[in-house]
Backbone as JSON, one array per atom type, in Angstrom:
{
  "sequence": "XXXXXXXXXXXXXXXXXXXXXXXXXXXXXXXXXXXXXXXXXXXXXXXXXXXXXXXXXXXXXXXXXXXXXXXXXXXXXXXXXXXXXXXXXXXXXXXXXXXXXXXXXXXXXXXXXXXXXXXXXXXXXXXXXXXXXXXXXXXXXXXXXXXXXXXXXXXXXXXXXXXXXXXXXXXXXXXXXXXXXXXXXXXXXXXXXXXXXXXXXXXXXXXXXXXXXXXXXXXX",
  "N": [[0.84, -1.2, 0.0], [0.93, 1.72, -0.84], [-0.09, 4.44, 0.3], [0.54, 3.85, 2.89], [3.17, 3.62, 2.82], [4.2, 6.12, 2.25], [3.08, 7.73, 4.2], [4.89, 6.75, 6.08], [7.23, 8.12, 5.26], [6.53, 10.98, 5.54], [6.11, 10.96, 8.56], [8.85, 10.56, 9.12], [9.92, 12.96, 8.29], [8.45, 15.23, 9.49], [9.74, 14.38, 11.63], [11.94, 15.09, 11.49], [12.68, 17.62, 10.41], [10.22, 18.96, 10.5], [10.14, 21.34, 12.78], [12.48, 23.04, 11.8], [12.09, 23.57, 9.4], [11.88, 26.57, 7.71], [8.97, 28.46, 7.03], [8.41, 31.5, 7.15], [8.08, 33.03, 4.46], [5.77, 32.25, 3.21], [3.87, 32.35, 5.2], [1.51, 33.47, 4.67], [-0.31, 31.81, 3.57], [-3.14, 29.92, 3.25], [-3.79, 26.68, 6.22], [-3.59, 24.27, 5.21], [-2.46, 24.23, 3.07], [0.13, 25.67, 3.85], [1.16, 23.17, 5.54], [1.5, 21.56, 3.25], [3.51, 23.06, 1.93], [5.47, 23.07, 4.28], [6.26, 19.54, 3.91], [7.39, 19.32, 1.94], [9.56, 20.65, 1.51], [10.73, 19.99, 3.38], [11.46, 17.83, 2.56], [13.12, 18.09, 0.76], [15.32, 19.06, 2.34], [15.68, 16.77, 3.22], [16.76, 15.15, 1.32], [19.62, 16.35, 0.64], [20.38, 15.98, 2.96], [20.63, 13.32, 3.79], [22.19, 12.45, 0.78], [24.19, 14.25, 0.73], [25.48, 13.79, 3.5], [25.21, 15.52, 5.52], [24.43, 17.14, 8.53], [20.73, 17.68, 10.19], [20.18, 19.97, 10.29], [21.89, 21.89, 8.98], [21.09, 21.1, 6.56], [18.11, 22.0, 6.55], [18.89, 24.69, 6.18], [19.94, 24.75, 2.86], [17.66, 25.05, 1.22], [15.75, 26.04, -0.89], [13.02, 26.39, -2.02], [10.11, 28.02, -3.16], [8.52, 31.35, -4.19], [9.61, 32.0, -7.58], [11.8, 30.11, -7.72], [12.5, 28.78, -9.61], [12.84, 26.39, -10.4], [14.53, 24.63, -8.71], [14.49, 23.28, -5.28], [16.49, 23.05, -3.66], [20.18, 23.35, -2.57], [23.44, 22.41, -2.01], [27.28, 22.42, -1.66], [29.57, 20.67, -1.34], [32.79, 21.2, -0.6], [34.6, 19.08, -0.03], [34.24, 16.88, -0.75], [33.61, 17.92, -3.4], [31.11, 17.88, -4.34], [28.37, 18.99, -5.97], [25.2, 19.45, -4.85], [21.78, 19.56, -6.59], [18.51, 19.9, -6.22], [15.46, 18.87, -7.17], [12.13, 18.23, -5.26], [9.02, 16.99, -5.06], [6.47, 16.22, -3.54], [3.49, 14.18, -3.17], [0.58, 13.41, -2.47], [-0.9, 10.98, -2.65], [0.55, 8.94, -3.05], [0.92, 7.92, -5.69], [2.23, 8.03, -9.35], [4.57, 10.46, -10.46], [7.07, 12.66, -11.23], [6.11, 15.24, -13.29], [6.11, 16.25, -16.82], [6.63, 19.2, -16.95], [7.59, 20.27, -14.67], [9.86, 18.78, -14.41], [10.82, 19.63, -16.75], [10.73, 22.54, -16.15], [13.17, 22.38, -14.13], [15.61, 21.56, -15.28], [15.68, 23.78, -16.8], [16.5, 25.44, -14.15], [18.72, 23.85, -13.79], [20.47, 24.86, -15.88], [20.54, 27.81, -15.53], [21.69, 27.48, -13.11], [24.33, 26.41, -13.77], [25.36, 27.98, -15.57], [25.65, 30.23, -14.07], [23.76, 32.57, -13.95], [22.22, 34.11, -12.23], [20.61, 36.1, -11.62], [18.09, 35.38, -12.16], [17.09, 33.44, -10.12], [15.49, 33.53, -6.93], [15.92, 35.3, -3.59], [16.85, 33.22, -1.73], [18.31, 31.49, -3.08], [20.47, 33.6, -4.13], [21.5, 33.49, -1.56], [23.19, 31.49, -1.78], [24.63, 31.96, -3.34], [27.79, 32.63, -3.77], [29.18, 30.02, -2.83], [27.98, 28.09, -4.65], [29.65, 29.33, -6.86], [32.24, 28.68, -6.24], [31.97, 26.52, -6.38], [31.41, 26.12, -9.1], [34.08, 26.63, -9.95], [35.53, 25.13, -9.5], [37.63, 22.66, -10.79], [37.44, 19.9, -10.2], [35.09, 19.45, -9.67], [31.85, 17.84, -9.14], [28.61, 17.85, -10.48], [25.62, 16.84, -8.58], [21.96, 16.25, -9.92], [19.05, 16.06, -8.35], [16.57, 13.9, -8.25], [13.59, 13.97, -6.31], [10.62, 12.57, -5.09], [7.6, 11.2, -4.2], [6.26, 9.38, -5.73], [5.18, 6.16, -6.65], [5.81, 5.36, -9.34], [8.13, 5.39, -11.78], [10.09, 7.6, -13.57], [8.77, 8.89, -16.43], [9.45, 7.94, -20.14], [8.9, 10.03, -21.59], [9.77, 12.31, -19.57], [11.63, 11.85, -18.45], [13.86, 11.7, -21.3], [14.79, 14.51, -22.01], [16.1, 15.25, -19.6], [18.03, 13.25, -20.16], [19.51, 14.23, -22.36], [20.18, 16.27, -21.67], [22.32, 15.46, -19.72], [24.06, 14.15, -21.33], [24.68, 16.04, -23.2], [26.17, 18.06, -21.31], [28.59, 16.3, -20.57], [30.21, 16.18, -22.55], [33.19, 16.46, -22.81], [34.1, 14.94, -21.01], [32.42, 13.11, -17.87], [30.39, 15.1, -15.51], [28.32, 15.8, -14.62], [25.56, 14.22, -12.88], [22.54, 12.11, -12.55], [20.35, 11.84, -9.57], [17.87, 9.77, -8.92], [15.44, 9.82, -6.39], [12.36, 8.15, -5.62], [9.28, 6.53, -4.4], [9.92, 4.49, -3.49], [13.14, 4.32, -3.09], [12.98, 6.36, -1.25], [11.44, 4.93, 0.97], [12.91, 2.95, 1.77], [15.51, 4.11, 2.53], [14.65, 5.32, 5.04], [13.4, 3.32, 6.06], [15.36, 2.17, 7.28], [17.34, 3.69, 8.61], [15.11, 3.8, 10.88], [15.69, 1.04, 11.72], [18.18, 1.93, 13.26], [21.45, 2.89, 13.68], [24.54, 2.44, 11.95], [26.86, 0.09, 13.93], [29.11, 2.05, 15.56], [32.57, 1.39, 16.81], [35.11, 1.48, 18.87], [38.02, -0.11, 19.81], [40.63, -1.51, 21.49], [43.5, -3.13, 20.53], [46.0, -5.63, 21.47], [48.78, -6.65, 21.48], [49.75, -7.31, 18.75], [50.69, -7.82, 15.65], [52.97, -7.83, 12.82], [53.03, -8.88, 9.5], [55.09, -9.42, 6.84], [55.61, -10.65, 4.28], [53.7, -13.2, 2.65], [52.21, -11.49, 1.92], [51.6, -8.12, 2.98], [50.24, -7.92, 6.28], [48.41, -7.29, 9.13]],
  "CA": [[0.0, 0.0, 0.0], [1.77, 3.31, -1.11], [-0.56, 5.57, 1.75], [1.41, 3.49, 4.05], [4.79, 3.95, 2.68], [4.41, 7.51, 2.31], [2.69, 7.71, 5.55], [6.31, 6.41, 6.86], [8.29, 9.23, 5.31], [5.98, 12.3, 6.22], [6.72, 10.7, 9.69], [9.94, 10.94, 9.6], [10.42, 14.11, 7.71], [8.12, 16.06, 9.99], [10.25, 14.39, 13.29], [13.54, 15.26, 11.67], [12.79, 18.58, 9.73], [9.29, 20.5, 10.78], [10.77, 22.66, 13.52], [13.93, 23.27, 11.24], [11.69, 24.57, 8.13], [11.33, 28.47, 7.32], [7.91, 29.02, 6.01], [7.72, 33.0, 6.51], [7.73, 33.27, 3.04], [4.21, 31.4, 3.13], [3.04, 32.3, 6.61], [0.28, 34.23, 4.63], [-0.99, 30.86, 2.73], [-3.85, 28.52, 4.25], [-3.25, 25.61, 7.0], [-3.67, 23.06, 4.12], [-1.09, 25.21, 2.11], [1.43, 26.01, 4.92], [1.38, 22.09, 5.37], [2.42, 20.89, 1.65], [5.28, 23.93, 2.06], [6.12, 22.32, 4.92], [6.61, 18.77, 3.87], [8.02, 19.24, 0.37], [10.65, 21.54, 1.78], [11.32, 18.74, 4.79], [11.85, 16.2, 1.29], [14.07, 18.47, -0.29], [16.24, 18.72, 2.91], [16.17, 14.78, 3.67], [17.32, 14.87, -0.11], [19.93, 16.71, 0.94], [21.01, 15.78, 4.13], [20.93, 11.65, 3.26], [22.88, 12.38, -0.35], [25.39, 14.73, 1.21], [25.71, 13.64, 4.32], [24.72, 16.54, 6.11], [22.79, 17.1, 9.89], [19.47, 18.46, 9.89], [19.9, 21.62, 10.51], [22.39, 22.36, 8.1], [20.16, 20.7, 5.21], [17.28, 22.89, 6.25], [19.49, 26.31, 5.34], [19.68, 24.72, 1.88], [16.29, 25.03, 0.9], [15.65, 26.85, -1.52], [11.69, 26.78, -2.56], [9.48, 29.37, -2.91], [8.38, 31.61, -5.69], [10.99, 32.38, -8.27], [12.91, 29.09, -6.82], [13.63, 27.98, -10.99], [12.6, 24.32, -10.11], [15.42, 23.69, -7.64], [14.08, 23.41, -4.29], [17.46, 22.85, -2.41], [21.45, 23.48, -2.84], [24.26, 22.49, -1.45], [27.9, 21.98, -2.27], [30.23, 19.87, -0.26], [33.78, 21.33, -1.33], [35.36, 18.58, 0.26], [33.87, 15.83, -2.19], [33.54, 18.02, -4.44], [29.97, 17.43, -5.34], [27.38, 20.11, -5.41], [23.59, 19.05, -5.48], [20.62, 20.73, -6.65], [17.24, 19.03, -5.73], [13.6, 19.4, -6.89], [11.3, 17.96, -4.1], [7.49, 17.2, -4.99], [5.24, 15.6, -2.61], [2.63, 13.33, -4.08], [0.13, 12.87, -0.92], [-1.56, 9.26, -2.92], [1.69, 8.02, -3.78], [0.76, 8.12, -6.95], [2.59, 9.35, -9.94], [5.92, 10.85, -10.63], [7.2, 14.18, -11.95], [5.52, 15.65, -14.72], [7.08, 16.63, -18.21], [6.16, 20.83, -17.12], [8.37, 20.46, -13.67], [11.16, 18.13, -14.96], [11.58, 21.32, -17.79], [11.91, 23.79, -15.07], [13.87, 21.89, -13.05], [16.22, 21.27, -16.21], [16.47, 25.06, -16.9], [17.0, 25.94, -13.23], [19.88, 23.85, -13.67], [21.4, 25.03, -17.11], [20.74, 28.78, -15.1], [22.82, 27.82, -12.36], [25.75, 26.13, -14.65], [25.76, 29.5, -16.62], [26.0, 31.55, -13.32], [22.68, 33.31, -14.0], [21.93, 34.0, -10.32], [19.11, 37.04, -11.95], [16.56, 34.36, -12.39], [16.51, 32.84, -9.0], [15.36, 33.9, -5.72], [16.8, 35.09, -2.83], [16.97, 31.98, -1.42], [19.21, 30.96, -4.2], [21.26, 34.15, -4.11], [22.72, 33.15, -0.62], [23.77, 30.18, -1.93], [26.15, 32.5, -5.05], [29.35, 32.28, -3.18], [29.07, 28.23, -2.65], [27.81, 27.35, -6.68], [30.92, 29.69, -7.49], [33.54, 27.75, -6.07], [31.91, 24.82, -7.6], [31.92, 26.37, -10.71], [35.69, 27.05, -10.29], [36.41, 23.96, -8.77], [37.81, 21.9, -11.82], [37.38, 18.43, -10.01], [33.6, 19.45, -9.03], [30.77, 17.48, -9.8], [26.75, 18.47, -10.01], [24.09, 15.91, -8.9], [21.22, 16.61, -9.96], [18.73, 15.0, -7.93], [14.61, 14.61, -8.25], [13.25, 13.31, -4.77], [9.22, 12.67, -4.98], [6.66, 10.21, -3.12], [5.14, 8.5, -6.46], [5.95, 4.82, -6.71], [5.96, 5.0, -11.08], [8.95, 5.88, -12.34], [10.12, 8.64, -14.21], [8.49, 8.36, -18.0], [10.07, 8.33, -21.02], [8.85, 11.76, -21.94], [10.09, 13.39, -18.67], [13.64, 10.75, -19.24], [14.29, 12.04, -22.6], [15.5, 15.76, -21.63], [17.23, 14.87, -18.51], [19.16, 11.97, -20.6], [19.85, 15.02, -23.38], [20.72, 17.2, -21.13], [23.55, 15.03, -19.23], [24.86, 13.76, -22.98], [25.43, 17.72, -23.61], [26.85, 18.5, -20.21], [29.21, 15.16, -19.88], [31.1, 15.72, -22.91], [34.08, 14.95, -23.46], [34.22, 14.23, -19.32], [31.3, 13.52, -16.7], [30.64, 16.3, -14.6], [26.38, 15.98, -14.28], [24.94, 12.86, -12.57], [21.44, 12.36, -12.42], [19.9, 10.65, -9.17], [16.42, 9.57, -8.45], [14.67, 9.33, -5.26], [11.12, 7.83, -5.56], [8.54, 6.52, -3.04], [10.52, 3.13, -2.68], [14.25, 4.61, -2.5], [12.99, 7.23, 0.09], [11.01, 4.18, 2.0], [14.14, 2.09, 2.14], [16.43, 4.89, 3.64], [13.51, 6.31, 6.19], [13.05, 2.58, 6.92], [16.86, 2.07, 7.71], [17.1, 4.77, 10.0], [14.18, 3.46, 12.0], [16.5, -0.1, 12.54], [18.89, 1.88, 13.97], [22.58, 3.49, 13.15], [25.35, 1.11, 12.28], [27.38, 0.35, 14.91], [30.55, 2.51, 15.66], [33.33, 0.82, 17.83], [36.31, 1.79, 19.41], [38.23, -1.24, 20.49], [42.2, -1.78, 21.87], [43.95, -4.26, 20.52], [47.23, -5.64, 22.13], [50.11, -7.88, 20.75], [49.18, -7.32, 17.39], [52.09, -8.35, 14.97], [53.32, -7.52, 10.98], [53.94, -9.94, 8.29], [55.26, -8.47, 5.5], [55.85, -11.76, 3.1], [53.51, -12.95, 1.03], [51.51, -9.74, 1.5], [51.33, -7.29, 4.17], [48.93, -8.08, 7.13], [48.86, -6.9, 10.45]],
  "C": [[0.88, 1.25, 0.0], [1.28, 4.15, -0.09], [0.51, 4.96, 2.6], [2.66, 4.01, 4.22], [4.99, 5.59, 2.07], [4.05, 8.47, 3.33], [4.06, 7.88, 6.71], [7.07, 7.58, 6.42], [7.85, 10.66, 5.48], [6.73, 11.75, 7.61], [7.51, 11.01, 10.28], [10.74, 11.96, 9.29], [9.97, 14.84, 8.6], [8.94, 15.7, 11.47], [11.03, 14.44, 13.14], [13.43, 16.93, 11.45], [11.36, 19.53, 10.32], [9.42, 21.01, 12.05], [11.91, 23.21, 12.9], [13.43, 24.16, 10.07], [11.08, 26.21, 7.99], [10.19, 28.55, 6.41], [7.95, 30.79, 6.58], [7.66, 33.42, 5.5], [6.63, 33.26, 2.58], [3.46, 31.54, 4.16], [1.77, 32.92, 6.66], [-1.11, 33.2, 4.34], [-1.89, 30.22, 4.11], [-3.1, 27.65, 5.17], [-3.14, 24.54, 6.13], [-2.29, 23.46, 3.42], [0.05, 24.83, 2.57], [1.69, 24.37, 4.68], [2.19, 21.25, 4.51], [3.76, 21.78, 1.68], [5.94, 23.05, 2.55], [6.71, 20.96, 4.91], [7.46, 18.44, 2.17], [8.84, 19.88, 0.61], [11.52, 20.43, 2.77], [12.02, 17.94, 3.45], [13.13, 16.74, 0.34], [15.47, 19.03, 0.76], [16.61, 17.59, 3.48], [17.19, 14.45, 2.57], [19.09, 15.0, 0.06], [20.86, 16.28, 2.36], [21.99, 14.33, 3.78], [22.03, 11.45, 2.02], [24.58, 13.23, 0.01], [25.66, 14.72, 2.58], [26.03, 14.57, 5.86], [23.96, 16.62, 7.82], [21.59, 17.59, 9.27], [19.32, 19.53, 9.81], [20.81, 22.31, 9.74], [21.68, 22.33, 6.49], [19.37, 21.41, 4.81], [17.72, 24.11, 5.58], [19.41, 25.99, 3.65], [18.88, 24.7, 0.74], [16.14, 26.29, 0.3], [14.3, 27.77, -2.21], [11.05, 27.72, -2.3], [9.31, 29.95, -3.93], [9.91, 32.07, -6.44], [12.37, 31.47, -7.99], [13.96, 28.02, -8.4], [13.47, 26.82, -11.07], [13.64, 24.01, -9.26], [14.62, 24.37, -6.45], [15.07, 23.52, -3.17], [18.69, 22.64, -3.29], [22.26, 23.03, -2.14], [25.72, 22.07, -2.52], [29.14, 21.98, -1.07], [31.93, 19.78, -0.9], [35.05, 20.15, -0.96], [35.36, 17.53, -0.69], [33.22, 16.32, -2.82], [32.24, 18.17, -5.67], [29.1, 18.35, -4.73], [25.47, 19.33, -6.35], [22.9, 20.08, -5.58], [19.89, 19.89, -7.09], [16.11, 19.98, -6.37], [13.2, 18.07, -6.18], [9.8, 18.08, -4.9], [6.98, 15.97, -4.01], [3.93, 15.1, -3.61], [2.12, 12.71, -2.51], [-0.56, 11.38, -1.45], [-0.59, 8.8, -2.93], [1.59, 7.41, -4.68], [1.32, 9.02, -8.08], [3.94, 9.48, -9.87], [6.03, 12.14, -11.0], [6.98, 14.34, -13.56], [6.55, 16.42, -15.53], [7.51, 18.5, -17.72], [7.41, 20.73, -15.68], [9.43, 19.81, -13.96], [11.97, 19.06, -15.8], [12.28, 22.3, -16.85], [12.71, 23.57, -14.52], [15.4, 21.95, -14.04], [16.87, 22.82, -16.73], [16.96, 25.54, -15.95], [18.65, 25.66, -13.63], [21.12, 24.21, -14.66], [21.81, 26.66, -16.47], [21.58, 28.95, -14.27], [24.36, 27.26, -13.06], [26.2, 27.23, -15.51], [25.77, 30.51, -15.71], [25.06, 32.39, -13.45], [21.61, 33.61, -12.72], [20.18, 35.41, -10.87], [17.88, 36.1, -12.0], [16.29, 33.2, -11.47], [16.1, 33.85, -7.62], [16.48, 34.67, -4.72], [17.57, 34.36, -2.32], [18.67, 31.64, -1.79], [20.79, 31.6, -4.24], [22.13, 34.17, -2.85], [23.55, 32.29, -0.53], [24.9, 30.63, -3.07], [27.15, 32.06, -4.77], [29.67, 30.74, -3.12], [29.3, 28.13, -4.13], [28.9, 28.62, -6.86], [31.71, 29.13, -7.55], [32.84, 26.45, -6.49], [31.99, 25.24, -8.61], [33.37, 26.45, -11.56], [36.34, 26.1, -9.77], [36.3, 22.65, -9.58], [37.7, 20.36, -11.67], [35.83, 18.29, -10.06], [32.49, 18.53, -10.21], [29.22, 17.53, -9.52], [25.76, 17.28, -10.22], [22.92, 16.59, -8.85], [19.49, 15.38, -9.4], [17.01, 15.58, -7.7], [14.15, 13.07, -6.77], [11.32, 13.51, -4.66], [8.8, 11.44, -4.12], [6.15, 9.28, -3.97], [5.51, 7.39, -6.29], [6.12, 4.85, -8.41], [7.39, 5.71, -11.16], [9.66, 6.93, -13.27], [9.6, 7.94, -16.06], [9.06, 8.16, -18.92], [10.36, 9.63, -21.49], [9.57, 12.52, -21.15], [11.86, 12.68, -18.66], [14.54, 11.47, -20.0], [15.07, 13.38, -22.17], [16.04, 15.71, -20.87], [18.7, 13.84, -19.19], [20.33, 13.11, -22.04], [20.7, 16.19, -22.73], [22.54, 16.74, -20.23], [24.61, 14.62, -20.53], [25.35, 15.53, -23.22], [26.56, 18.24, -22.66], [28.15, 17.51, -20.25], [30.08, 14.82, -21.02], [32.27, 16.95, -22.82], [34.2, 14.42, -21.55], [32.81, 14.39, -18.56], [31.46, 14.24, -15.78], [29.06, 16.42, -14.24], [26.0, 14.99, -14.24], [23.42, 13.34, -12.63], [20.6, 10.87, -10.91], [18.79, 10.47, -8.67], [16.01, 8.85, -7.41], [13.27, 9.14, -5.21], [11.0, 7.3, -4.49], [9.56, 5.35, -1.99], [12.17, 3.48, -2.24], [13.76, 5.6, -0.75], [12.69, 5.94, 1.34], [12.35, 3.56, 2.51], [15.37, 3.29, 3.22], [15.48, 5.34, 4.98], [13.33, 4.81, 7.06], [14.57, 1.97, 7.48], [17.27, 2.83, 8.29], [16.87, 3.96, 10.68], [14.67, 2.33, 12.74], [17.55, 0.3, 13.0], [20.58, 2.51, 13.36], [23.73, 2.24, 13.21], [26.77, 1.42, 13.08], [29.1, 1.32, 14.84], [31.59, 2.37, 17.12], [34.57, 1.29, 18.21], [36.94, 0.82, 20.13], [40.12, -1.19, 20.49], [42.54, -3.36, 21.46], [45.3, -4.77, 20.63], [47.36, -6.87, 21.2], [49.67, -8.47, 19.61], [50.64, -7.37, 16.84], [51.4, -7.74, 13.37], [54.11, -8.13, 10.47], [53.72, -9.25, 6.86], [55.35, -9.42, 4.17], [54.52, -12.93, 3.61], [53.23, -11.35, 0.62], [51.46, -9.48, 2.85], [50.48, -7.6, 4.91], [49.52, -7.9, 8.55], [47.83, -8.08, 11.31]]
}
């Protein structure tokens, strides 16, 4: 049952992320409204957090949605590996569905706007994030995932495929430099439900009259 398994990651989006999310942007909109802000902004800092390995409260700053947001909902760029994401986030409350051909486009120009440095055609939001997507832009190892994080269980279509697959073939020659990675209902369930069993263990252990053999092969 998809209600279920989307049931499970509101859950755990609103008990990691809704005290962390900035709606004053929206604090004028309905309680129904405010709500969908609120959990499609939570999805686009789980996106975020889980892919770049981020806390929570750093993830939330990267949030980018809101009007004039270009189709990315969330930024970051992690100069240590090198890899700078930029997320669209939709919420799909049936869990039904995938991203449509009309948001996959914008999402597709956001990101040709921020690879061309065109900071005029985003948000504020966006514009606190200039200084960051610079030094990725100037940082000749850097690489940009581009990552779509929804609730549907279907898969992305062909139609909405096709320009994302055109767009990395343009970007990726003669070297890759633009991944593309997709989080649907069942990747999100699987990480949200791997959490919930728990963190894997981290040990600190002494170990005495330990020896080194160097012939055949090295081993301690």
């Amino acid at each position: 049952m998809s209600l279920i398994h989307v049931g499970h990651i509101r859950n755990s989006l609103t008990e990691r992320f809704g005290a962390l999310i900035d709606l004053s942007d929206v604090a004028h909109v309905a309680a129904d409204q405010l709500s969908s802000f609120r959990v499609t902004r939570s999805l686009a800092a789980f996106a975020v957090a889980e892919l770049g390995g981020l806390d929570d409260a750093s993830a939330a700053q990267a949030i980018t949605d809101g009007p004039q947001d270009n189709g990315i909902d969330a930024v970051y760029f992690d100069p240590a590996e090198h890899t700078c994401f930029l997320v669209q986030a939709k919420w799909i409350s049936s869990g039904n569905g995938s991203v449509d051909l009309g948001d996959g486009l914008k999402f597709i120009q956001g990101v040709r706007d921020v690879l061309g440095a065109r900071f005029d055609q985003f948000n504020a939001k966006m514009r606190q994030h200039q200084e960051k997507i610079f030094q990725a832009l100037s940082d000749t190892s850097a690489k940009f995932t581009l990552v779509l994080a929804y609730t549907g269980e279907q898969p992305l279509s062909a139609e909405v495929r096709r320009p994302f697959d055109d767009l990395l073939s343009e970007m990726n020659s003669p070297t890759e430099v633009v991944t593309l990675t997709v989080l649907d209902q069942s990747r999100l369930h699987a990480i949200v439900a791997t959490g919930a069993v728990g963190e894997a263990v981290d040990l600190e252990i002494m170990l005495h009259h330990w020896g080194l053999v160097k012939e055949p092969y090295v081993a301690y």
